[in-house]
Backbone as a ProteinNet text record, in pm:
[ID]
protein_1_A
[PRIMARY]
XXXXXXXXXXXXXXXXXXXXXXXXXXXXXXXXXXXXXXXXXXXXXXXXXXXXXXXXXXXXXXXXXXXXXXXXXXXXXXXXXXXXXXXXXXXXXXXXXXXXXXXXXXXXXXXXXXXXXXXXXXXXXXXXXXXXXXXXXXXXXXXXXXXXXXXXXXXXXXXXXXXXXXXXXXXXXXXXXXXXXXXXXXXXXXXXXXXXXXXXXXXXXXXXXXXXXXXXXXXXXXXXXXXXXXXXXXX
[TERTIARY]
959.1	1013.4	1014	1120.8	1125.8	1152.3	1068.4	1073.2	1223.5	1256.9	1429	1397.8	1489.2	1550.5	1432.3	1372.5	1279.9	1146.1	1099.5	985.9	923.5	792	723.5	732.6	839.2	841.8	761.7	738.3	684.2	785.7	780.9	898.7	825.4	901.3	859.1	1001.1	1008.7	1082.3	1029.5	1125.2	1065	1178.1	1151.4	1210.3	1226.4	1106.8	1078.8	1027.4	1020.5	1002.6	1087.4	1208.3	1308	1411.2	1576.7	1702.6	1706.6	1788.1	1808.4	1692.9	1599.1	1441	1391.3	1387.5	1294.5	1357.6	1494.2	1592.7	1553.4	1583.3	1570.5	1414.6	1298.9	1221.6	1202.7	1219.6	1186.8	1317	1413.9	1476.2	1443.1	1394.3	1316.4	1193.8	1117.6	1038.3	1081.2	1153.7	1239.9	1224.4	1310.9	1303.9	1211.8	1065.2	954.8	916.7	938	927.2	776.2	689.2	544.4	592.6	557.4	680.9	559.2	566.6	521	615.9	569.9	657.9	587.6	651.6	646.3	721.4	674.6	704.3	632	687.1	614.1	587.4	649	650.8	548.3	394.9	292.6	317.1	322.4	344.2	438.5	572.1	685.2	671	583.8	571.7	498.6	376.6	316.8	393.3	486.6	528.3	573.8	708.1	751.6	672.3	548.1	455.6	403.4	417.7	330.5	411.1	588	676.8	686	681.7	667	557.2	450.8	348.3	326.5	381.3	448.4	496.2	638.1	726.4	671	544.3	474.9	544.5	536.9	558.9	436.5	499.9	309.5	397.7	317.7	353.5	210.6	239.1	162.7	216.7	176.3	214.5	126.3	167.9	139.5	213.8	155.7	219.5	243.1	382.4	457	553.9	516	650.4	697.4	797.3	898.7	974.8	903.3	925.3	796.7	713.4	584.8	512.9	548.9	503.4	435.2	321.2	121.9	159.9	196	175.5	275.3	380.6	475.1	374.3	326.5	287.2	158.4	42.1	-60.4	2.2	88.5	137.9	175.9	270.2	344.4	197	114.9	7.8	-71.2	-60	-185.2	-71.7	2.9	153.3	127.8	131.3	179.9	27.3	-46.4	-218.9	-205.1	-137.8	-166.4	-67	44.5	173.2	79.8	28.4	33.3	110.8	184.5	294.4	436	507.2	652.5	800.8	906.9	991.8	1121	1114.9	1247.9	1193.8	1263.1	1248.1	1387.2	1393.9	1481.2	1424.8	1507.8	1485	1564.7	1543.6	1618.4	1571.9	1470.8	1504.5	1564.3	1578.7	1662.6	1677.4	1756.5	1768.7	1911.6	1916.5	2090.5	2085.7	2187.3	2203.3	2313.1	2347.9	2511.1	2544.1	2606.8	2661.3	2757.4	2846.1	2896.4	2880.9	2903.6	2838.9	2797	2872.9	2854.8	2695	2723.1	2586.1	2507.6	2461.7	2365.1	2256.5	2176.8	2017.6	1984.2	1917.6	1897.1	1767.7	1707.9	1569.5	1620.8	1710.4	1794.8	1825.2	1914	2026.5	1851.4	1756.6	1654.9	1612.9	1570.9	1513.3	1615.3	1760.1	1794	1822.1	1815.1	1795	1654.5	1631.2	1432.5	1421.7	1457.8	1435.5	1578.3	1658.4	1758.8	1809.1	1786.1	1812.7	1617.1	1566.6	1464	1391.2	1365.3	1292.6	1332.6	1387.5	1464.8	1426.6	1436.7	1396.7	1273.1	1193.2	1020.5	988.3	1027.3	1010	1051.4	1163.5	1188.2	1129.9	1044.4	944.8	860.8	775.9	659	692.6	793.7	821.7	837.8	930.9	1011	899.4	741.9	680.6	587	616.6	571	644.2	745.6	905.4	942.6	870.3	894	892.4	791.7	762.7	819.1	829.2	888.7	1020.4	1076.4	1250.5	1245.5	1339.6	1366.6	1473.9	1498.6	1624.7	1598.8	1641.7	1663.5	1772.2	1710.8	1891.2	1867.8	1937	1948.8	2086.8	1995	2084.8	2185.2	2312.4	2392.2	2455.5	2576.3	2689.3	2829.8	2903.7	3044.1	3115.6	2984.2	3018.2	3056.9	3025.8	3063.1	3182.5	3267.9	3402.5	3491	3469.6	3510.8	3438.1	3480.9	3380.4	3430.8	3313.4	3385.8	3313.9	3386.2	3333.2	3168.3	3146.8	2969.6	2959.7	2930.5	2837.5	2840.2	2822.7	2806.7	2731.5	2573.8	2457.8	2395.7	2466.5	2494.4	2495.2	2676.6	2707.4	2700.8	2661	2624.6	2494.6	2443	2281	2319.5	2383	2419.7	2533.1	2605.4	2698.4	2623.9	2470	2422	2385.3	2335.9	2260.1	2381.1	2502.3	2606.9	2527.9	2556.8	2515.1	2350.2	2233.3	2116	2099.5	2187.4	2215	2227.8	2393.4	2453.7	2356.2	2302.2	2219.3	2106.3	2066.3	1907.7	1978.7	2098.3	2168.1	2152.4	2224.5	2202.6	2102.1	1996	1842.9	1791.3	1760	1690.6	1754.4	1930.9	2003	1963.2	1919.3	1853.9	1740.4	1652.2	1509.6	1457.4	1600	1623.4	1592.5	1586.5	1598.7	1758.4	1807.6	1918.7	1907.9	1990.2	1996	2157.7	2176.5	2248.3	2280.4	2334.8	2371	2413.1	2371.4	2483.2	2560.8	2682.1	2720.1	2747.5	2667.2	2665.8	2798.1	2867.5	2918.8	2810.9	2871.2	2782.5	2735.3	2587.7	2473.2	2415.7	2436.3	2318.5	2142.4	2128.4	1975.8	1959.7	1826.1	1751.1	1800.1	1780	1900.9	1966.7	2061.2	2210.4	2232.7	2146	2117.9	2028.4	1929.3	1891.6	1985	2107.7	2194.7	2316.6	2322	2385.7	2350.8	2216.3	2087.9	2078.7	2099.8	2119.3	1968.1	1866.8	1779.4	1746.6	1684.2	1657.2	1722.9	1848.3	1940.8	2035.1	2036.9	2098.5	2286.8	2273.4	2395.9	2464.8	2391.8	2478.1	2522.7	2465.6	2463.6	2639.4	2603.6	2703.7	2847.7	2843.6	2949.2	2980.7	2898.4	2957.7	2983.2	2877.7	2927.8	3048	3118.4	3268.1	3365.6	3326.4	3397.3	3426.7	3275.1	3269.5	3366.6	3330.6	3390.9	3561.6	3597	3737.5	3785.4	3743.3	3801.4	3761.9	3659.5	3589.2	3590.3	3563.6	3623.4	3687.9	3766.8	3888.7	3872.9	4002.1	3898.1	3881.1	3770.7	3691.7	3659.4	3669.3	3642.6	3524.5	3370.1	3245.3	3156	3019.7	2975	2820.2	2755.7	2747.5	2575.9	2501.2	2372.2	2264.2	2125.3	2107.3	2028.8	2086.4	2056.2	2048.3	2012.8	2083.1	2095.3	2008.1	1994.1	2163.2	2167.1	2296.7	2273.9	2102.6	2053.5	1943.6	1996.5	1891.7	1764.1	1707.4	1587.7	1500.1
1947.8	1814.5	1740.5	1740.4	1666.9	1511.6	1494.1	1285.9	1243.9	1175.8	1079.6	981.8	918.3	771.2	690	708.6	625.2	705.7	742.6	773.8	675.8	669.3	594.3	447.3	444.4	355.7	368.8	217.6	166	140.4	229.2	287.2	245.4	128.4	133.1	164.6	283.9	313.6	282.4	243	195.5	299.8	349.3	423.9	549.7	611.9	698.4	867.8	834.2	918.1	1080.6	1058.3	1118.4	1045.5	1171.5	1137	1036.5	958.9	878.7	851.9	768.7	734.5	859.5	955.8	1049.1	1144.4	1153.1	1170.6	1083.8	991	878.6	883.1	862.4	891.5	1053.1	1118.4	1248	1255.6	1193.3	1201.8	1092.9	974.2	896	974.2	1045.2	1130.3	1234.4	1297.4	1391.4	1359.8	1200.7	1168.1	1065.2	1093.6	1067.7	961.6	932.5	753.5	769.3	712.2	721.8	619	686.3	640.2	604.4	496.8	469.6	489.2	561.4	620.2	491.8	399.1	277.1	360.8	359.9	435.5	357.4	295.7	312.1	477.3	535.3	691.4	745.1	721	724.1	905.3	970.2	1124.3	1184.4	1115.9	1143.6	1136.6	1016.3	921.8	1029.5	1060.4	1155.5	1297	1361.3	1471.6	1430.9	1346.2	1329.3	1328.3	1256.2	1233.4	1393.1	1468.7	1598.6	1682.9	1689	1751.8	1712.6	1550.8	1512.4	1579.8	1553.1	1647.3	1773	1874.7	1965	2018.7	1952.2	1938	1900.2	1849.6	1797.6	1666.9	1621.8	1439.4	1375.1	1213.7	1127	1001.6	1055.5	931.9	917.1	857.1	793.9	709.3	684.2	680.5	527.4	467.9	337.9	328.3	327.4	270.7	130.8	113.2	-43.7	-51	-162.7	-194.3	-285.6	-277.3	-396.4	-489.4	-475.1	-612	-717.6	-697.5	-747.4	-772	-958.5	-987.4	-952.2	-957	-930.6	-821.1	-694.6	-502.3	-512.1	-618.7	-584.8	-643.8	-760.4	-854	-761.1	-704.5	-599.4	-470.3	-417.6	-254.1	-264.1	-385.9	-435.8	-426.4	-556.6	-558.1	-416.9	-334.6	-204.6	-120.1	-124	10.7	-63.1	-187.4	-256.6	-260.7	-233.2	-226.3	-39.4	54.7	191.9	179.3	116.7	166	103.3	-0.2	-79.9	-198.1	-191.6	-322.4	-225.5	-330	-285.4	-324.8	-182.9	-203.5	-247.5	-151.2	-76.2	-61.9	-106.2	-89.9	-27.8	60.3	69.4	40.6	-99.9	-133	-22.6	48.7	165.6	151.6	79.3	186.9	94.4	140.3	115.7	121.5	35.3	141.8	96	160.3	136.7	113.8	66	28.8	85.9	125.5	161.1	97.2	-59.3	-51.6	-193.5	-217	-326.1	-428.9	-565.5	-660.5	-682.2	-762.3	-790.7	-661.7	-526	-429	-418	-488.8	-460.3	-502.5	-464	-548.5	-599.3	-739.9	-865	-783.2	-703.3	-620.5	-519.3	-447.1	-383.2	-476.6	-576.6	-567.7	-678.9	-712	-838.3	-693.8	-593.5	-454.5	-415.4	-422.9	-385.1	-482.5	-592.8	-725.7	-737.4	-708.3	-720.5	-626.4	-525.9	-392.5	-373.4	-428.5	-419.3	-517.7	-656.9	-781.3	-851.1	-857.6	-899.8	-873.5	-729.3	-610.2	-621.5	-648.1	-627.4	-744	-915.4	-1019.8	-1016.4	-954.7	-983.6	-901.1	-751.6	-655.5	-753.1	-816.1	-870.1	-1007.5	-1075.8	-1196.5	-1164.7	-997.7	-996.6	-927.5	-838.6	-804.1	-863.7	-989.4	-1021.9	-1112.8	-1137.4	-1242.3	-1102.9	-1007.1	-852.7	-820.1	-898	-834.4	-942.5	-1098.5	-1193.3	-1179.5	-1142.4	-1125.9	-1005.3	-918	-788	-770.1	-829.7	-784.7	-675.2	-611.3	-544	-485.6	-401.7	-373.6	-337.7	-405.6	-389.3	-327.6	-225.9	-173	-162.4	-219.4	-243.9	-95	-32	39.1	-55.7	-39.6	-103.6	11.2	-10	118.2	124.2	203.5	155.9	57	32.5	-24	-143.8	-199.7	-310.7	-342	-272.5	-267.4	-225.2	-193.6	-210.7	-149.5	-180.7	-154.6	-71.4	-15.5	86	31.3	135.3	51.8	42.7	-4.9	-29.4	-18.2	-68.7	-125.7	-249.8	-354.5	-505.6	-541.2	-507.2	-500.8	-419.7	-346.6	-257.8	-297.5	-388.3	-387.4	-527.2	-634.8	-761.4	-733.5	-640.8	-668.3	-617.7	-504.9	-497.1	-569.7	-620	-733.6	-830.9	-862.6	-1017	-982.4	-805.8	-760.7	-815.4	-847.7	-858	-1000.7	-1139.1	-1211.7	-1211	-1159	-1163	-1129.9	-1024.8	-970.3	-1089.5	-1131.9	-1207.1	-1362.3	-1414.2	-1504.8	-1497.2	-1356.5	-1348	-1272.5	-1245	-1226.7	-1373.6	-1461.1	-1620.7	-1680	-1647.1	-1714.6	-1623.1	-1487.4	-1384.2	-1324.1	-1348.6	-1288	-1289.7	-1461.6	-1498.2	-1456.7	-1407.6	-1368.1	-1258.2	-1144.5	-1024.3	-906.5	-945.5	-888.5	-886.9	-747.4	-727.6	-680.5	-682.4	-674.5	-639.4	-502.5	-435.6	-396.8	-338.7	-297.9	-185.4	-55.3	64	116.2	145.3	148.6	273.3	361.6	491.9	559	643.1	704.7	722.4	822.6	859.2	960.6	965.6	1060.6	1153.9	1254.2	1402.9	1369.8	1274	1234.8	1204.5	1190.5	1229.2	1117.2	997.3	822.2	870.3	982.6	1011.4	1088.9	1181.9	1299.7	1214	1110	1101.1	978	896.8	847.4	929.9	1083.6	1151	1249.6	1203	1227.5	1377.7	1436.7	1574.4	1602.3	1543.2	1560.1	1685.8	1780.1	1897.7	2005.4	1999.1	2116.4	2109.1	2186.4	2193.9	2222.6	2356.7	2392.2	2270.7	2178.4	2097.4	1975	1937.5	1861.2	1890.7	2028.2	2134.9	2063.1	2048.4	2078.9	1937.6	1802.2	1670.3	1637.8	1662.4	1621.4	1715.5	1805.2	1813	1730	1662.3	1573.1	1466.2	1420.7	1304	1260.3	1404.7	1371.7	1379.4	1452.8	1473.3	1318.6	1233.4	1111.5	1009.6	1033.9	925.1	899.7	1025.6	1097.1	1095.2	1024.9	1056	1119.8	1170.8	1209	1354.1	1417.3	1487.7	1562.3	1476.3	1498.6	1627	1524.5	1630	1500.3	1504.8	1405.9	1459.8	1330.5	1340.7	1422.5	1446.6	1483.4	1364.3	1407.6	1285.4	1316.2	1456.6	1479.9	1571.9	1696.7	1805.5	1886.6	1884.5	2039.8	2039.6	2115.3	2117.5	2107.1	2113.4	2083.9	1965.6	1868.3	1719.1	1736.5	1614.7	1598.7	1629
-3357.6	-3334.5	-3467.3	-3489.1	-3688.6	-3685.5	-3747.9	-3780.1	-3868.1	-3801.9	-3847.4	-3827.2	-3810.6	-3822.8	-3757.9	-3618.9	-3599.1	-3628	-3755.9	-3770.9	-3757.5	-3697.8	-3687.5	-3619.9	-3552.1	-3457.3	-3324	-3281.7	-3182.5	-3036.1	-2937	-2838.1	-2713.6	-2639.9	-2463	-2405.1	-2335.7	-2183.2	-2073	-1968.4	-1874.4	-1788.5	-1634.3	-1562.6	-1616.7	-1708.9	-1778.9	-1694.9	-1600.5	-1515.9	-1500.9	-1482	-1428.8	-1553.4	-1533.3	-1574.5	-1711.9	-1709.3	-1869.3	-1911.3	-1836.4	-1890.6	-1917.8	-1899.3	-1945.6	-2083.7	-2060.9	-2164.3	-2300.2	-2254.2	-2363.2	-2447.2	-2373	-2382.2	-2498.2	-2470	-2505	-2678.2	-2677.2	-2747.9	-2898.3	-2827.7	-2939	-2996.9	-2953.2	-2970.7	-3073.4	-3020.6	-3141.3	-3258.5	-3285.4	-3411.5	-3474.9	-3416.3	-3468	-3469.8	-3357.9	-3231	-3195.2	-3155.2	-3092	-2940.9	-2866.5	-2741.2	-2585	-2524.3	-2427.4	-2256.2	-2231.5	-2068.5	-1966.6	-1933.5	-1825.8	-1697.8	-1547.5	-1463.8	-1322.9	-1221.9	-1142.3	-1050	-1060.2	-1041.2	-1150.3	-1149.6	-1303.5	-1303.8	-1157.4	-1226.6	-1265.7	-1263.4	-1291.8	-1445.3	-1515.3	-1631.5	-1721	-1660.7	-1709.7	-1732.2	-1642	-1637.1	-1817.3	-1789.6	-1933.9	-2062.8	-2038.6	-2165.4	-2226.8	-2137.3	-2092	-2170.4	-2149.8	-2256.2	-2356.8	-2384.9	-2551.4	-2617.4	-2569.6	-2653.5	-2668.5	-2549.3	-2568.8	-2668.9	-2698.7	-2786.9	-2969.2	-2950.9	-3093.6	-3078.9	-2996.1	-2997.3	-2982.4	-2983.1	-2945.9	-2842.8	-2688.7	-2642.6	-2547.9	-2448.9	-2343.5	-2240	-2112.2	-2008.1	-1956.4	-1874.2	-1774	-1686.2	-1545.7	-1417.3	-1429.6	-1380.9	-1397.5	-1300.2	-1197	-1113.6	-1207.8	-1225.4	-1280	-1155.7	-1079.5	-998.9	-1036.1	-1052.4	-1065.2	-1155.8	-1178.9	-1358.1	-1383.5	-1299.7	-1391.6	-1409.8	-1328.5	-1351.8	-1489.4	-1520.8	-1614	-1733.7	-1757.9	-1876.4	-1918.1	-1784.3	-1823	-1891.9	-1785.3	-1854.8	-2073.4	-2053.2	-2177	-2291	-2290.9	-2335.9	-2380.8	-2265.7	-2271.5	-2367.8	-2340.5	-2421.1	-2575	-2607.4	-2734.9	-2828.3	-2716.6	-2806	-2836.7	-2725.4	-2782.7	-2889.3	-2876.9	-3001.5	-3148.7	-3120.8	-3253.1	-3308.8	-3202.4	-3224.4	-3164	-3160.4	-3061.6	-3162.4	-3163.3	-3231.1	-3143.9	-3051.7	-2969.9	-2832.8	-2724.3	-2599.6	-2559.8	-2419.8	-2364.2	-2211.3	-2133.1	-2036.5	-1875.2	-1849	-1771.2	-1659.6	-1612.1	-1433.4	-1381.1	-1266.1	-1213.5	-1038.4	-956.6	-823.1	-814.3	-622.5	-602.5	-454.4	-377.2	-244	-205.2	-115.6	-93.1	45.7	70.6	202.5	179.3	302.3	265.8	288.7	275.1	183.4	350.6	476.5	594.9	688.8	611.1	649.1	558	485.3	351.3	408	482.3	491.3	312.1	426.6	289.4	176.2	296.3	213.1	61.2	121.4	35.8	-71.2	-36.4	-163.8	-241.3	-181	-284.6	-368	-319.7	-411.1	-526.4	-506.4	-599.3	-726.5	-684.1	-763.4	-849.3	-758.1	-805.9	-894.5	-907.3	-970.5	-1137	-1051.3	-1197	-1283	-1200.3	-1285.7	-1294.8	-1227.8	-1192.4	-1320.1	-1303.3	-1339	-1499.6	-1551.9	-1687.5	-1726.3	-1666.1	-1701	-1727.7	-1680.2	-1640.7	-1803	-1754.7	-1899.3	-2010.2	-2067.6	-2206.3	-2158.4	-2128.8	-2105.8	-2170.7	-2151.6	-2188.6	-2311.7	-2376.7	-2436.4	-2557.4	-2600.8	-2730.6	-2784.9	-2741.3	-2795.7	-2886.6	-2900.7	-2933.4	-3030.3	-3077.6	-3131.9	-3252.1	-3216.1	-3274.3	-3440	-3476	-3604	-3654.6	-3619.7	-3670.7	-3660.2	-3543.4	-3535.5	-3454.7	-3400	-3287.3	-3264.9	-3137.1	-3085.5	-2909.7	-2841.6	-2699.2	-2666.7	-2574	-2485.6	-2325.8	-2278.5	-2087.6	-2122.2	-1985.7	-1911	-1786	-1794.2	-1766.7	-1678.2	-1653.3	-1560.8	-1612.7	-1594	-1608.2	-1499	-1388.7	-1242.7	-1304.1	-1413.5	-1508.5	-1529.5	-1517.4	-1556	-1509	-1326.9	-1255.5	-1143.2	-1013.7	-897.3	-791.6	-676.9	-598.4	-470.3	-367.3	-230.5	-194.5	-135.6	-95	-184.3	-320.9	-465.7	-470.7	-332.7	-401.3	-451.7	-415.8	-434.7	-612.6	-630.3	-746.6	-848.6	-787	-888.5	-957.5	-893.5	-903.9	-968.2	-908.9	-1027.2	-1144.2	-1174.6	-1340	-1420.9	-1347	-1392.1	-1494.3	-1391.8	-1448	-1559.7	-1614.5	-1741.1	-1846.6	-1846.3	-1944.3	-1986.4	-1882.7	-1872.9	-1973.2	-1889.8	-1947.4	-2114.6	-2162.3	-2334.5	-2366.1	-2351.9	-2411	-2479.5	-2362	-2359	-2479.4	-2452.2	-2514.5	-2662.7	-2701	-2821.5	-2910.9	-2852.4	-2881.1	-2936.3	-2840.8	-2839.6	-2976.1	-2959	-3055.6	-3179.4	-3179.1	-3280.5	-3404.4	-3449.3	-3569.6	-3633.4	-3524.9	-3538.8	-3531.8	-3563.5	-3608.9	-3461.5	-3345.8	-3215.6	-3172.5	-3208.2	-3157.4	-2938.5	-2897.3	-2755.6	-2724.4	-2660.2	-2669.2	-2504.8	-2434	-2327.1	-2282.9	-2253.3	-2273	-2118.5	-2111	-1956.7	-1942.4	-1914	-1885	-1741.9	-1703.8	-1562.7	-1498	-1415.1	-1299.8	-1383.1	-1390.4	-1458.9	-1301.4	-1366.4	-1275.7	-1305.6	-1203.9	-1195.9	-1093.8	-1033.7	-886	-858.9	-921.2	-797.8	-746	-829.9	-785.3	-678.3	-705.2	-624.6	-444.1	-493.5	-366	-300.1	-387	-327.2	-258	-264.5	-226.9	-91.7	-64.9	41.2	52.5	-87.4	-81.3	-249.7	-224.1	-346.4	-359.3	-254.7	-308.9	-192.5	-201.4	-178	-310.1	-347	-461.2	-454.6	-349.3	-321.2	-241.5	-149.3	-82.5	-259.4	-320.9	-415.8	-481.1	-491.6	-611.6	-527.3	-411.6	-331.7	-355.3	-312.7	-354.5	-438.3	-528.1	-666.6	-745.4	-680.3	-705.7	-631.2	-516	-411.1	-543.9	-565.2	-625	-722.9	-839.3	-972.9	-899.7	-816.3	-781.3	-735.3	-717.3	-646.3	-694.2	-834.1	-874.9	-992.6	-1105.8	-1255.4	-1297.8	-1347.9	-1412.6	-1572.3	-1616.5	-1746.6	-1741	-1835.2	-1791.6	-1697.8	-1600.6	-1480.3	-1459.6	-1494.1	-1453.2	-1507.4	-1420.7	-1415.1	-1552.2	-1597.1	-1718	-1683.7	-1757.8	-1780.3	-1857.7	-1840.2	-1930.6	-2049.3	-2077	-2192	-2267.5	-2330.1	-2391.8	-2259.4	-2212.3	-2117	-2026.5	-1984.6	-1882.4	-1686.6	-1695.8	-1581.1	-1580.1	-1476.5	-1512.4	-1544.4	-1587.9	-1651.2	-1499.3
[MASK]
+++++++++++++++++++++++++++++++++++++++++++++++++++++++++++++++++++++++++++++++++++++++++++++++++++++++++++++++++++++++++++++++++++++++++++++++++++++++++++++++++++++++++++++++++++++++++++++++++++++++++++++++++++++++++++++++++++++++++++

């Protein structure tokens, strides 16, 4: 595992568990990141921490709902005392709802709020007073649902909409004070959300079969849905 560009940086992922977070995770690592895995899934968190070091990386792991300031402002605190100080966050987890707006139980669509706009507010609260003096770079996982929408994603897609909103804002406020805040809008990624929004998590062959439905009616392009990260089979 050879040190680049972020040698020696100070790295929190959050939704580090599984798919992009653990991708992401493992890839800052690569290039010689010292990397904190945030997870309320702590064995999922650990699994990842478990291949970085593996790999000759340096990370470490904390259970964190990101619905929940104290578990977020404690986890933040305990990650920023192992890093040493904080450079780079990537704010990622995430959830999803699928129904339409009149059938959405209210429980549903407050979780996916709580978890993707909520959850992202709470993380850069406890975060940028960590960032102040040093400068920074934030990135929210975002969707392409951003830029346009599909059926049953109201819930979806309104919570990652507001992340455009939340950047933009905290671009304004932090731009000067050398905290960049960035947004990235990924497709549809081959990761267990996807897979258990497809209620097909561990059949594989039934998976194989939708997710050609999918990309066929949904893909344009390409047409093949993305990975989240070198391998050709998800994280």
């Amino acid at each position: 595992m050879g040190a680049d560009r972020f040698d020696g940086k100070a790295v929190i992922v959050s939704g580090s568990a599984s798919g992009i977070g653990r991708a992401t995770a493992a890839a800052f690592a690569r290039e010689g990141a010292r990397v904190e895995c945030l997870d309320v899934d702590k064995l999922g968190a650990d699994e990842t921490v478990a291949g970085i070091r593996d790999a000759g990386g340096t990370a470490a792991s904390f259970a964190a709902d990101v619905r929940d300031a104290q578990a977020v402002q404690a986890a933040t605190a305990q990650a920023v005392e192992y890093l040493g100080g904080l450079d780079i966050v990537h704010n990622n987890a995430g959830a999803n709802a699928y129904a339409t707006i009149h059938e959405m139980p209210v429980e549903d669509w407050d979780h996916v709020f709580a978890v993707n706009t909520r959850g992202v507010f709470l993380s850069m609260k406890y975060q940028i007073p960590h960032m102040l003096e040093r400068g920074g770079s934030i990135v929210l996982t975002g969707s392409v649902i951003q830029h346009g929408s599909r059926p049953r994603t109201a819930a979806y897609s309104a919570s990652k909409l507001a992340l455009n909103g939340l950047a933009r804002a905290a671009t304004l406020d932090y731009g000067t004070r050398g905290i960049r805040v960035n947004v990235v809008n990924p497709g549809t990624i081959d990761t267990p959300m996807v897979r258990r929004s497809f209620g097909v998590e561990d059949d594989e062959a039934r998976f194989e079969q939708l997710r050609e439905e999918w990309v066929r009616d949904h893909m344009a392009g390409m047409r093949r849905m993305g990975t989240p990260g070198r391998s050709p089979r998800p994280c």
